[in-house]
C-alpha positions as CSV (number, residue, x, y, z in Angstrom):
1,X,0.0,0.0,0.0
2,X,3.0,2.2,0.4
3,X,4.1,1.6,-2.6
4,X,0.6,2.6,-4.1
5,X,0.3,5.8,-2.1
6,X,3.3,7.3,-3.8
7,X,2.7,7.0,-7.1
8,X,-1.1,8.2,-6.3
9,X,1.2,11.3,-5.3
10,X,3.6,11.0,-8.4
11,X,-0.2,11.1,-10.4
12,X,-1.0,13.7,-8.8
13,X,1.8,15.8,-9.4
14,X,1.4,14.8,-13.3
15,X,-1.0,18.1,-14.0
16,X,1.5,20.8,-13.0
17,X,4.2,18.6,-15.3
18,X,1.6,18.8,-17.5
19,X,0.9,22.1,-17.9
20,X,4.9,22.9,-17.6
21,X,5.2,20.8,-20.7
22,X,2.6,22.7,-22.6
23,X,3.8,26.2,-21.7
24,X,6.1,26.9,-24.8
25,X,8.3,29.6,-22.4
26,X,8.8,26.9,-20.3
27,X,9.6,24.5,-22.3
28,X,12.3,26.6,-24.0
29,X,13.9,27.4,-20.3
30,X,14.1,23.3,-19.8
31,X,15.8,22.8,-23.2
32,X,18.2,25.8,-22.6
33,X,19.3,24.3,-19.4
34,X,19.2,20.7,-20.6
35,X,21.5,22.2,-23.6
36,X,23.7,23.8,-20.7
37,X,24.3,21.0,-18.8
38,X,24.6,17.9,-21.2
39,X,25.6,17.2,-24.5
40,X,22.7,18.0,-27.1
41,X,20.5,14.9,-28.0
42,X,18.5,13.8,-30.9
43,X,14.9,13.3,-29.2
44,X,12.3,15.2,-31.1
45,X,10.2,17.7,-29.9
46,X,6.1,16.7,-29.6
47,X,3.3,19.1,-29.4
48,X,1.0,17.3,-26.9
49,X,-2.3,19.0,-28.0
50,X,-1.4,17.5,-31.5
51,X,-0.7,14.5,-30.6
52,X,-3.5,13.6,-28.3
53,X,-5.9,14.7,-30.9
54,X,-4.2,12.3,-33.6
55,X,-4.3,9.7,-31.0
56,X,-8.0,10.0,-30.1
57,X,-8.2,9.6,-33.9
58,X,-6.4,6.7,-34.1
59,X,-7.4,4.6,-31.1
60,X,-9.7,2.8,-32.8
61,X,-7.9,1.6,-35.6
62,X,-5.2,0.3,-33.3
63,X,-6.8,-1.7,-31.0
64,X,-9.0,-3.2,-34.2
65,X,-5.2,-4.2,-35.9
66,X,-4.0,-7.6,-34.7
67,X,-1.0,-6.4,-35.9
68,X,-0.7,-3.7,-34.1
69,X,2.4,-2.0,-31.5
70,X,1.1,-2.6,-28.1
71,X,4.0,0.2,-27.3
72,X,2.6,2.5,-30.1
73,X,-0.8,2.2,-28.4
74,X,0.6,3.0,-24.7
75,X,2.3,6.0,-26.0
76,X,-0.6,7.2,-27.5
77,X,-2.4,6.8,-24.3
78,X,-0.1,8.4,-22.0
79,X,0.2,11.5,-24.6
80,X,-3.8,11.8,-24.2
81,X,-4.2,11.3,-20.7
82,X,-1.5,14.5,-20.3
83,X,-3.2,16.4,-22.8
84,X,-6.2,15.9,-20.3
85,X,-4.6,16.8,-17.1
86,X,-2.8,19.7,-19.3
87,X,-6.4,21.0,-19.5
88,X,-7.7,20.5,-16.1
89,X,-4.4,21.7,-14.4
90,X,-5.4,24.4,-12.4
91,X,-8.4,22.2,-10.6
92,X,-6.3,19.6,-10.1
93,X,-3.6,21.7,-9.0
94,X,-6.2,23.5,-6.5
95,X,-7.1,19.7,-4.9
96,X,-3.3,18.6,-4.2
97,X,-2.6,21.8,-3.0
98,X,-5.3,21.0,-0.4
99,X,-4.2,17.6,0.1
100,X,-0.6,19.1,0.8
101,X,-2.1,21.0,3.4
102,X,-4.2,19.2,5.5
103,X,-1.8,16.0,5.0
104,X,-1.1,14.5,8.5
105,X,2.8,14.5,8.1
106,X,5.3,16.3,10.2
107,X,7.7,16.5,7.6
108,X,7.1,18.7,4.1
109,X,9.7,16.7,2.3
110,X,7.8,13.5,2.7
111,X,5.1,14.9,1.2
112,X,7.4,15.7,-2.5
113,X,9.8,12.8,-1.8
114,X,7.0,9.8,0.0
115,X,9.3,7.4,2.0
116,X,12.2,9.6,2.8
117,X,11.4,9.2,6.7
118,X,14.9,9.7,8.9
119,X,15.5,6.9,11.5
120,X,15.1,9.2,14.6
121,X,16.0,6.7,16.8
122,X,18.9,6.9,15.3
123,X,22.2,9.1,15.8
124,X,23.8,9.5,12.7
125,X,22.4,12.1,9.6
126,X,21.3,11.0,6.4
127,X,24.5,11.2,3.7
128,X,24.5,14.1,1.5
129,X,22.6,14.0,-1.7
130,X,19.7,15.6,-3.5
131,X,16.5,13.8,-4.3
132,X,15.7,16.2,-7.9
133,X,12.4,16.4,-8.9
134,X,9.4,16.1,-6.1
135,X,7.2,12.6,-6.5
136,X,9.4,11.0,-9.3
137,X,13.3,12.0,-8.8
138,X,16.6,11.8,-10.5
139,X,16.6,9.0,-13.3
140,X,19.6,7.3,-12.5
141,X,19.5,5.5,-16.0
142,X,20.3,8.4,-18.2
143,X,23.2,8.3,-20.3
144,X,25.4,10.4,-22.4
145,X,27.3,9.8,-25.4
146,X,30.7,11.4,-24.1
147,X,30.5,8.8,-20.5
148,X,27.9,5.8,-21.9
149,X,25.1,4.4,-19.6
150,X,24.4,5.8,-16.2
151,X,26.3,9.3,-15.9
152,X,24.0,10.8,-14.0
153,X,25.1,8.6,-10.9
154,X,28.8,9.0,-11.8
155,X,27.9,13.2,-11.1
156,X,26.5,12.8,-8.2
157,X,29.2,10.7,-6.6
158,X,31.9,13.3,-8.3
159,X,29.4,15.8,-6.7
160,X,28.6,14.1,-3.2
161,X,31.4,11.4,-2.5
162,X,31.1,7.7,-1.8
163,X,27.9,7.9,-0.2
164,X,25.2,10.4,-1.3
165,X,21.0,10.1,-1.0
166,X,18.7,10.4,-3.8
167,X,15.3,9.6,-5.2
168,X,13.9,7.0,-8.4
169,X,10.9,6.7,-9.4
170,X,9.1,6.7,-6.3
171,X,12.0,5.0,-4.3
172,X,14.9,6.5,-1.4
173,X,18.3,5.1,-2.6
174,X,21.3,5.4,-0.5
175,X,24.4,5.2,-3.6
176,X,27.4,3.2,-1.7
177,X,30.5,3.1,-2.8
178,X,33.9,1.2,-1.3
179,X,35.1,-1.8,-0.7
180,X,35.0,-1.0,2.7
181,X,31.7,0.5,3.3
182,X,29.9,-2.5,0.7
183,X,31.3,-4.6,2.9
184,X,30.4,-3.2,6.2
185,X,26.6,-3.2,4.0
186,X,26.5,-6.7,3.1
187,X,27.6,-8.3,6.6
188,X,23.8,-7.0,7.6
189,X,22.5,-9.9,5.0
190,X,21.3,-12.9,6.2
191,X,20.3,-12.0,9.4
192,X,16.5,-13.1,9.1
193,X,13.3,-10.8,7.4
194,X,13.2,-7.6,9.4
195,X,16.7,-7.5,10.8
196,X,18.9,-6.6,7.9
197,X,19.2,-6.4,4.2
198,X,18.0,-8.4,1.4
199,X,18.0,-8.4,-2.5
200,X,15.1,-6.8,-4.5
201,X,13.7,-6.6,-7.1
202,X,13.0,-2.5,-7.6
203,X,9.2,-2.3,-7.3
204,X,8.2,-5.6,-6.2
205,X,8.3,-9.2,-7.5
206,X,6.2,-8.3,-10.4
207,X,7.1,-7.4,-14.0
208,X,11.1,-7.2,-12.9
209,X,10.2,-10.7,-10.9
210,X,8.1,-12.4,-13.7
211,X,10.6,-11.3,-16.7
212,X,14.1,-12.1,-14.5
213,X,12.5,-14.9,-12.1
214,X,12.5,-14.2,-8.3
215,X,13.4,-18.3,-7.3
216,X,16.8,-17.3,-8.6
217,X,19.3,-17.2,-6.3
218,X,20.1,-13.9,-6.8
219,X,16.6,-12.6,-5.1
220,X,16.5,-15.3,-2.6
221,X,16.7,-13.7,1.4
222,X,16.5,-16.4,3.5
223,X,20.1,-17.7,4.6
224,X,19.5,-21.5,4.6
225,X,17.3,-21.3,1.5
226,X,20.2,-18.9,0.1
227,X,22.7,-21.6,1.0
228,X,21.4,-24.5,-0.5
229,X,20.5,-22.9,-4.2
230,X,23.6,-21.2,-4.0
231,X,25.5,-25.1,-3.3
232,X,23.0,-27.0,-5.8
233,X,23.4,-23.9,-8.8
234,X,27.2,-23.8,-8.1
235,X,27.9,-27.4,-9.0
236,X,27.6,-26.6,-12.5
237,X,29.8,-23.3,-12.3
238,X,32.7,-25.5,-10.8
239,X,36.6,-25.2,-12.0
240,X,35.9,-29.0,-13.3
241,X,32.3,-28.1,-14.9
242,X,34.3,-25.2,-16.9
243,X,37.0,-26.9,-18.0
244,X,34.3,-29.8,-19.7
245,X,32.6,-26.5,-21.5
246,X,36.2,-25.8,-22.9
247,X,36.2,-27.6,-25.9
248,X,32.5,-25.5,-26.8
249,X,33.9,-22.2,-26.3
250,X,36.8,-23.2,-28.3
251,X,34.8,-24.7,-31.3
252,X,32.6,-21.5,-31.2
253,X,35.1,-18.6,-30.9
254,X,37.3,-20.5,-34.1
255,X,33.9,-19.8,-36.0
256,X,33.4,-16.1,-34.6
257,X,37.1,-15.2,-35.3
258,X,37.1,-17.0,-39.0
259,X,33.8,-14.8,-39.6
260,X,36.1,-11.7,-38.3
261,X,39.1,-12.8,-40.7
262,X,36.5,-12.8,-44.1
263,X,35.0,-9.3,-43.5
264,X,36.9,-5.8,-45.0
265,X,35.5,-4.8,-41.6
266,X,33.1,-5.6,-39.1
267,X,31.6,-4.7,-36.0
268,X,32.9,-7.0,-32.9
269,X,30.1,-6.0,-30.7
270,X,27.9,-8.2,-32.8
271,X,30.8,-10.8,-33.1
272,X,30.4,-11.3,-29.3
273,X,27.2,-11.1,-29.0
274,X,26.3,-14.2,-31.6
275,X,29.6,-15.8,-29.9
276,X,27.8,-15.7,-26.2
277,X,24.2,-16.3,-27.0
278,X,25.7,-19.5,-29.5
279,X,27.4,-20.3,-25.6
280,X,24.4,-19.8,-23.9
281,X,22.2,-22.1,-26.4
282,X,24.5,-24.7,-27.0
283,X,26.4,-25.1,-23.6
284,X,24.3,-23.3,-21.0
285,X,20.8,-24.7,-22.2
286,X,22.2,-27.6,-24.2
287,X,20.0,-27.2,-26.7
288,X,20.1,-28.9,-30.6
289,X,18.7,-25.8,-33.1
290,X,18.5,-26.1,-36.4
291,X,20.5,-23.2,-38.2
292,X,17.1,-20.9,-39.0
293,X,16.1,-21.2,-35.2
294,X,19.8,-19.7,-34.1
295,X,18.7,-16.3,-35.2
296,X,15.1,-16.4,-33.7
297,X,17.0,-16.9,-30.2
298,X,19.6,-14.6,-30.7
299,X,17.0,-11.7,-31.0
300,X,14.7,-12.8,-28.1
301,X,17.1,-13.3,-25.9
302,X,18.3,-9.9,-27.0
303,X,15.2,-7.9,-26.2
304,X,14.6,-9.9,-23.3
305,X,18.1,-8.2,-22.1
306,X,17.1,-4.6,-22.5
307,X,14.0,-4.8,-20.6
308,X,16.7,-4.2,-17.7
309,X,16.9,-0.7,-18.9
310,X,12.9,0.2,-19.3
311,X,12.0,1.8,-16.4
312,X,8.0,1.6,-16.7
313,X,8.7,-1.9,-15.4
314,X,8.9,0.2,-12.0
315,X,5.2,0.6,-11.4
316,X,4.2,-0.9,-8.2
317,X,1.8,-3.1,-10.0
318,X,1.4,-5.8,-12.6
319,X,1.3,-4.8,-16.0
320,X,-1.6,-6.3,-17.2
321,X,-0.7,-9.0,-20.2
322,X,3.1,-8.2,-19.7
323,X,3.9,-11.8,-20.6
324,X,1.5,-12.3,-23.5
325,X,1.0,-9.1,-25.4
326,X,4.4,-7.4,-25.1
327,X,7.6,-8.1,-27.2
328,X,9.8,-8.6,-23.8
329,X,7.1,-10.7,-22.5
330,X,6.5,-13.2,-25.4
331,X,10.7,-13.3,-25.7
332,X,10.4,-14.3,-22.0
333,X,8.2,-16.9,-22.7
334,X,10.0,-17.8,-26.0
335,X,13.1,-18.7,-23.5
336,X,11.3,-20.7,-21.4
337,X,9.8,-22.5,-23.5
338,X,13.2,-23.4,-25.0
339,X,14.5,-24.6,-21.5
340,X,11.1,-26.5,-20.5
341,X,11.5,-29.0,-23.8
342,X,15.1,-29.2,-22.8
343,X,14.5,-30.3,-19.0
344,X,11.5,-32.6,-20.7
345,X,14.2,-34.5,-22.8
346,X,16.9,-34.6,-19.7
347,X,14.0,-36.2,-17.7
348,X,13.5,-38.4,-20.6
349,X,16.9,-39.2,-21.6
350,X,19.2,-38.6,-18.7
351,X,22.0,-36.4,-18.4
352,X,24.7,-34.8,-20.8
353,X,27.2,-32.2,-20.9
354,X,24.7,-28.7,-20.6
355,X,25.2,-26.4,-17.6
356,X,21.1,-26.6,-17.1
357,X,22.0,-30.7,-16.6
358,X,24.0,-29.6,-14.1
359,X,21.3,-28.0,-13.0
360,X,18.9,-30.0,-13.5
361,X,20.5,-33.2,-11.7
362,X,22.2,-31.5,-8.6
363,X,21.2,-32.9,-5.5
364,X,22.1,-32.2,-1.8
365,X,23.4,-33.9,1.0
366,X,19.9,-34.9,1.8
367,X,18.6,-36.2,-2.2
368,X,17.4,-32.9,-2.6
369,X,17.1,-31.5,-6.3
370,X,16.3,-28.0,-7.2
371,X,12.7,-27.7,-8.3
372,X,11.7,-27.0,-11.9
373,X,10.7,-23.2,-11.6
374,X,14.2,-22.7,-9.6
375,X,15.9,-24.8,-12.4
376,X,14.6,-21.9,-14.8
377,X,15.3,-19.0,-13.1
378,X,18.8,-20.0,-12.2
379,X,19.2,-20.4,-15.9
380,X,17.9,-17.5,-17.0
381,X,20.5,-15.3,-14.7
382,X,23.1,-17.7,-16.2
383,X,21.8,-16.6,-19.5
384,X,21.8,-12.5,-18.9
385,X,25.8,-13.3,-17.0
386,X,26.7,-14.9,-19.5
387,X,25.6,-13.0,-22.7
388,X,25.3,-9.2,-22.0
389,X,28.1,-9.0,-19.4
390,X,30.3,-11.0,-21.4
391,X,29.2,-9.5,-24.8
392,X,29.7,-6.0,-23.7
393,X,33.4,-6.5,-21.8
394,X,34.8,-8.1,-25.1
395,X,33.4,-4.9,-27.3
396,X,35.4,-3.2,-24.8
397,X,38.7,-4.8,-24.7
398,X,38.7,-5.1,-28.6
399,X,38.5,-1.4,-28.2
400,X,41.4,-1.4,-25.6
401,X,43.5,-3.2,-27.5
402,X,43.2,-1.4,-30.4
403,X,44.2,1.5,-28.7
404,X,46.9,-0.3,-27.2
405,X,48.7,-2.7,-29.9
406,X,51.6,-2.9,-27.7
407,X,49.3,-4.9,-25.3
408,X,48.1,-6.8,-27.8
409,X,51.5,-8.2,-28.9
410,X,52.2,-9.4,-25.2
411,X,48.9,-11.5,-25.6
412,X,50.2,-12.4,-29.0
413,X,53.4,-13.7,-27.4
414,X,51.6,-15.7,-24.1
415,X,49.7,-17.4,-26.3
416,X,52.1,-18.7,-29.4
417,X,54.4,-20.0,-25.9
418,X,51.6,-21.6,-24.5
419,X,50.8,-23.3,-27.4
420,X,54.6,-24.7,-28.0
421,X,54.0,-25.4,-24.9
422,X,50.4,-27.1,-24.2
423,X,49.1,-27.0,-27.5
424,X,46.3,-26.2,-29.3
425,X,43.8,-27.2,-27.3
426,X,42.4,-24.3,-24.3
427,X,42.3,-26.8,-21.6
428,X,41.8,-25.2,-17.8
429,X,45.9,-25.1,-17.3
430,X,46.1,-23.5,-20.7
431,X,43.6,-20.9,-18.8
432,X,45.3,-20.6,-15.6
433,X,48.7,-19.6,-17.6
434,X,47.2,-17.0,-19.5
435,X,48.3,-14.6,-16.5
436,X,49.0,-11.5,-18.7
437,X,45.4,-12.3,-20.9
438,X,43.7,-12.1,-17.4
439,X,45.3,-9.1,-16.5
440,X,43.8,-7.7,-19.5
441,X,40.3,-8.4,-18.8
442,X,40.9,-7.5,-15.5
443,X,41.9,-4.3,-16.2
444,X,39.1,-4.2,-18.7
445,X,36.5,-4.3,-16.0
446,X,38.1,-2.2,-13.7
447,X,38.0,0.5,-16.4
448,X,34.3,-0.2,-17.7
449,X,32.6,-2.8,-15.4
450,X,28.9,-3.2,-14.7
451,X,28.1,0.1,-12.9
452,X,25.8,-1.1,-10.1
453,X,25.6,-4.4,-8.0
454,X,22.1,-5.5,-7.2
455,X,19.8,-3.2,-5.4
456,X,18.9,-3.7,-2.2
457,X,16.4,-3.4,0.2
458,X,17.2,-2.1,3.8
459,X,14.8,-3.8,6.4
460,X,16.2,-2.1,9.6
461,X,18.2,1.1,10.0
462,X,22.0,0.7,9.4
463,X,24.6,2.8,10.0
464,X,27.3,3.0,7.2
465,X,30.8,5.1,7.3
466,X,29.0,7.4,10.1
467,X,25.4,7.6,7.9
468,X,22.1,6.5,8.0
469,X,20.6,4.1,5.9
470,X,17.0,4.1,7.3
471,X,14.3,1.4,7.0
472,X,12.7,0.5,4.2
473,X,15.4,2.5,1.5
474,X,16.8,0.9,-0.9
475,X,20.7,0.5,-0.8
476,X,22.4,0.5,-4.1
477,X,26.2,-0.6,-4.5
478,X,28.2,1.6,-7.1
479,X,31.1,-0.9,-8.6
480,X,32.3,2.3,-10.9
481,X,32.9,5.0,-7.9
482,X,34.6,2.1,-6.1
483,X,37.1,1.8,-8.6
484,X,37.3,5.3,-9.7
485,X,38.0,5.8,-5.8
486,X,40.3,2.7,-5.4
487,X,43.9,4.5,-3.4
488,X,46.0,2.1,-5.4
489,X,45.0,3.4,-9.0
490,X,43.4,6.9,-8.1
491,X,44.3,10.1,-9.5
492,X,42.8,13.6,-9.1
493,X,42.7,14.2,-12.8
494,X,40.9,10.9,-13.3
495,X,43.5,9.6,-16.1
496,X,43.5,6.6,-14.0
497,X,40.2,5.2,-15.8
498,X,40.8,6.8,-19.1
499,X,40.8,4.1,-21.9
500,X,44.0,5.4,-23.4
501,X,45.8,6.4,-20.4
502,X,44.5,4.2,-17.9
503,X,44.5,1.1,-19.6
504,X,47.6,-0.4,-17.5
505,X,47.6,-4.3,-17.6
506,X,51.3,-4.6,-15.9
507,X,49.5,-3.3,-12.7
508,X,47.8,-6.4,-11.9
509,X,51.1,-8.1,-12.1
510,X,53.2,-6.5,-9.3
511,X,51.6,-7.1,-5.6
512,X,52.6,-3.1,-5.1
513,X,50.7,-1.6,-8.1
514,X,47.3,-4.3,-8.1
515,X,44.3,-2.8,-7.2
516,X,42.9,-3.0,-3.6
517,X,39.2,-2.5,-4.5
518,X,37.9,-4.2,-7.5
519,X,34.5,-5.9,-7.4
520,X,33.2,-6.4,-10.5
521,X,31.2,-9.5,-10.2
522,X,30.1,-7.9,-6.6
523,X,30.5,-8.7,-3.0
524,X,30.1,-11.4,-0.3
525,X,27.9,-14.0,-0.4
526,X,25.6,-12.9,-3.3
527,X,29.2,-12.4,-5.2
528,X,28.1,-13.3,-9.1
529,X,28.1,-17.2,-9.4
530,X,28.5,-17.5,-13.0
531,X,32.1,-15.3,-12.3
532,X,33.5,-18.6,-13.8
533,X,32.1,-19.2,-16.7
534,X,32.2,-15.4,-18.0
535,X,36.1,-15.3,-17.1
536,X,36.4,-18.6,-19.0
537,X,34.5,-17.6,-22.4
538,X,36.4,-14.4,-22.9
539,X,39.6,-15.8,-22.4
540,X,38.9,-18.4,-24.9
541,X,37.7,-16.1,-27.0
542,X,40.4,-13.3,-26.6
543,X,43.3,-16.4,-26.7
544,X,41.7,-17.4,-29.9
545,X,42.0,-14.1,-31.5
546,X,45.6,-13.4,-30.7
547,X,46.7,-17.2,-32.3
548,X,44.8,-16.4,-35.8
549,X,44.6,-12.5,-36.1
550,X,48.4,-11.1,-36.7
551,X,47.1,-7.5,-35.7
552,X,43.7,-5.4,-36.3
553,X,42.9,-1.5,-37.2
554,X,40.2,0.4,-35.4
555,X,38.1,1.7,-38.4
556,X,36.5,4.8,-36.5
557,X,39.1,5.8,-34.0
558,X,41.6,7.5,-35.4
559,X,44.8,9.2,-33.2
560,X,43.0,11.3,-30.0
561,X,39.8,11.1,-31.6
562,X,36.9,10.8,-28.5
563,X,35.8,8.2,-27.6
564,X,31.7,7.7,-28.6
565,X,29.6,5.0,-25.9
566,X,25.9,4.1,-26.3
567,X,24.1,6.1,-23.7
568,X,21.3,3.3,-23.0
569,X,22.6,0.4,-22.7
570,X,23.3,-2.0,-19.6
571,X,27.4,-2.0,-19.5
572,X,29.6,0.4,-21.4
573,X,29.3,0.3,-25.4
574,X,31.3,1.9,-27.9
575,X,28.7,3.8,-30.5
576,X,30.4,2.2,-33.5
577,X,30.3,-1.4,-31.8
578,X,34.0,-1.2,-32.4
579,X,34.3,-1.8,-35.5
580,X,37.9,-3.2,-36.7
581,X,39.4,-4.3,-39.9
582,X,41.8,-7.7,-39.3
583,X,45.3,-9.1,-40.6
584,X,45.5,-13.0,-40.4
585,X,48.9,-14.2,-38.5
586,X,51.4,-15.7,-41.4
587,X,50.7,-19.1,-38.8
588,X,47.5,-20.0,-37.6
589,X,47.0,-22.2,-34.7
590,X,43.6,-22.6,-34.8
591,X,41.6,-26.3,-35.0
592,X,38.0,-26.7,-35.6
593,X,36.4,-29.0,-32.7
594,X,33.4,-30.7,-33.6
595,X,31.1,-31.5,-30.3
């Protein structure tokens, strides 16, 4: 009910946004300090009154069209129900005026910000922060094309330091940052419903819960229950499950990298991307699809990915036909269905080589198996690990090394000894000598990891670094300020996560240079399970390059050129999807495994 009464508030708030919108004087003042503040952007201006009335117009033929954008019709909708309140402003503005004022609260900024109650029982202030505008906030996932995804957090811990307040879409957040302050956070987990902090998912367990499955470990809060999926899922992310999955990276990269060697040029973001959703058909879900059925799961697991990054998932309420009538929806059920015929034939047949077999036939010291909906939810979190994360870190260190050819060579040379030495074959020793290839990707996601851990939810006032994080805010760990902030690597003019002159791989090789606070597969016990398997498929992938590729040319990056990221999506992106044109070495190492 909470949850409700806020965005009743946030509603009624909508008329004076309304009218602000359609006051052309205003409008121009918002786009002159937009313009001031941020690079310009390529949104196109609407005029509401228009719009509504060519939506009224059109209602009627859209819901008659089978065919028909459910998302075309829900813009529509919202553009008309503004136009409405636009017209009915100053009543409406009249009653919450009056609501305001005979509100039973103590406190005025609850009534702008609902749910930003202080702990008074409790000594220490609230950290500094700013909560932006009243009822709705700050959108945290804005993005620029000069930083890439999320650079509105990134200002406000420049602005604020390693802990700051602010306010999303109805919800208190408390941004942490630091090794030492996440950890003094997480050590409050596990301490039973009511006493500390537990994963969740923004808004509830619906939409968020029914597209990313809440039996997932990931979302699950009680510490025995925690425990065991965390024991059963992690027998199939073991160093001996990884190194049986070899032999499919292997087979699967050769194919991606031959593909890179016949193009003039080509883009390696979608090189990794068909290179980890091949992985996460064929070894994570085991499946057997026929070549014109590759393509169909490519793109739903795709858009099934970015509904991380829509933030009318927030509501506080069930989207009505979310799984049947929306494209993220029906690519969620797409998936699923995928992995139910595939646990039908492992009940049928017995079981094989898969990660979801692993899965599937883990049992506990007591016989214990993980149930069916748990089987599917693990594996869809395997899926999103080990696709987007991996996908986006290799677009990045293709760009790194592009920029850096000098590292490249040192990969070059690791892997030509390692194969005099071990051979062609990546086995899991060939892995564990690739030291200065891991050092690479290390320093890869220290420069451009994941920018948030999960969120989570506080259940009883803590204190953190000498603040407040009161009851019932969220807590939200920031994996970028704790690296930009790290003492090892810091310095004031930031150059220490600049891609051309921060990019140091060496320092993960000397004990006195190695970075003390580097967590980009998070923290504690919720630390990312799949941490394996991702680390595994882009060093196959990377060591496969270096044995068949002699050296490769940036296409759009030229000297000191900037740098231009996607501003939308859910890690770091270069805008061109770094797109490269490749030399073949004079000897290639490579053999085709057939599995």
């Amino acid at each position: 009910m909470k949850g409700l009464g806020r965005y009743f508030l946030l509603l009624s708030a909508l008329p004076s946004a309304a009218a602000f919108v359609g006051s052309p004087r205003s409008t121009h003042d918002v786009r002159t300090a937009a313009a001031a503040r941020a690079p310009p952007k390529s949104y196109p201006t609407v005029d509401i009154t228009a719009a509504a009335a060519a939506s009224k117009s059109t209602t009627a033929i859209y819901m008659s069209s089978t065919s028909s954008s459910i998302a075309v019709v829900a813009k529509s909708a919202v553009t008309a129900v503004f136009a409405q309140l636009r017209r009915h402003a100053k009543l409406l503005l009249v009653l919450l005026t009056a609501s305001l004022l005979f509100a039973k609260r103590s406190n005025p900024q609850t009534l702008l910000w609902p749910g930003t109650q202080t702990d008074k029982d409790c000594d220490a202030p609230l950290p500094a922060g700013g909560y932006g505008c009243p009822f709705i906030g700050i959108n945290l996932f804005d993005g620029n094309k000069d930083y890439g995804p999320f650079v509105t957090s990134w200002q406000l811990g420049q602005k604020y330091g390693k802990i700051f307040k602010t306010y999303f879409a109805g919800f208190p957040i408390v941004n942490v940052s630091g090794k030492d302050n996440i950890k003094a956070l997480v050590k409050n987990e596990f301490k039973g419903e009511g006493r500390g902090i537990g994963t969740k998912l923004i808004g509830g367990e619906h939409n968020f819960g029914d597209l990313f499955g809440d039996k997932a470990v990931l979302y699950e809060n009680d510490a025995g229950k925690h425990g065991r999926l965390r024991k059963l899922a992690g027998d199939a992310m073991t160093p001996v499950a990884i190194a049986e999955a070899l032999p499919s990276f292997q087979d699967l990269a050769n194919q991606q990298v031959d593909r890179v060697l016949k193009a003039d040029t080509i883009q390696m973001e979608e090189v990794f991307n068909d290179f980890t959703l091949d992985i996460a058909w064929k070894q994570i879900l085991g499946l057997d699809l026929k070549q014109e059925d590759i393509s169909e799961f490519h793109k739903m697991v795709q858009i099934w990915v970015k509904c991380i990054m829509d933030p009318m998932l927030l509501v506080p309420f069930r989207i009505p036909g979310l799984m049947k009538w929306t494209k993220v929806g029906r690519a969620r059920t797409y998936i699923v269905s995928k992995i139910e015929e595939k646990l039908d034939k492992l009940e049928r047949d017995g079981p094989d080589s898969s990660t979801l077999s692993k899965l599937y036939f883990a049992t506990d010291d007591d016989g214990s198996k993980l149930t069916r909906e748990e089987v599917i939810h693990n594996a869809m979190i395997l899926i999103f690990a080990g696709s987007e994360t991996s996908s986006s870190t290799l677009t990045c260190a293709s760009l790194l090394l592009g920029l850096h050819p000098n590292v490249w060579r040192k990969i070059k040379a690791e892997q030509d000894e390692l194969v005099a030495e071990l051979g062609e074959e990546f086995t899991r020793e060939t892995l564990d000598k690739s030291v200065y290839l891991d050092s690479v990707i290390k320093e890869t996601l220290r420069v451009k990891p994941i920018e948030f851990g999960e969120m989570r939810l506080v259940e009883n006032t803590v204190e953190v670094d000498g603040k407040q994080i009161p009851k019932n805010w969220f807590a939200l760990f920031n994996v970028k300020q704790t690296h930009w902030n790290d003492p090892s690597t810091f310095k004031e003019d930031g150059s220490h996560m600049d891609v051309r002159e921060g990019f140091q791989p060496e320092r993960w090789l000397d004990e006195t240079t190695k970075p003390s606070e580097w967590m980009p597969f998070g923290e504690g016990g919720r630390r990312c399970i799949g941490e394996r398997l991702g680390m595994a498929e882009m060093k196959v992938f990377l060591g496969m390059m270096a044995r068949k590729l002699d050296r490769y040319d940036l296409v759009n990056v030229h000297g000191d050129d900037d740098i231009v990221w996607k501003p939308d999506t859910v890690m770091a992106r270069p805008a061109d999807g770094t797109e490269i044109r490749a030399t073949a070495a004079d000897t290639s190492h490579a053999v085709e495994y057939q599995i």
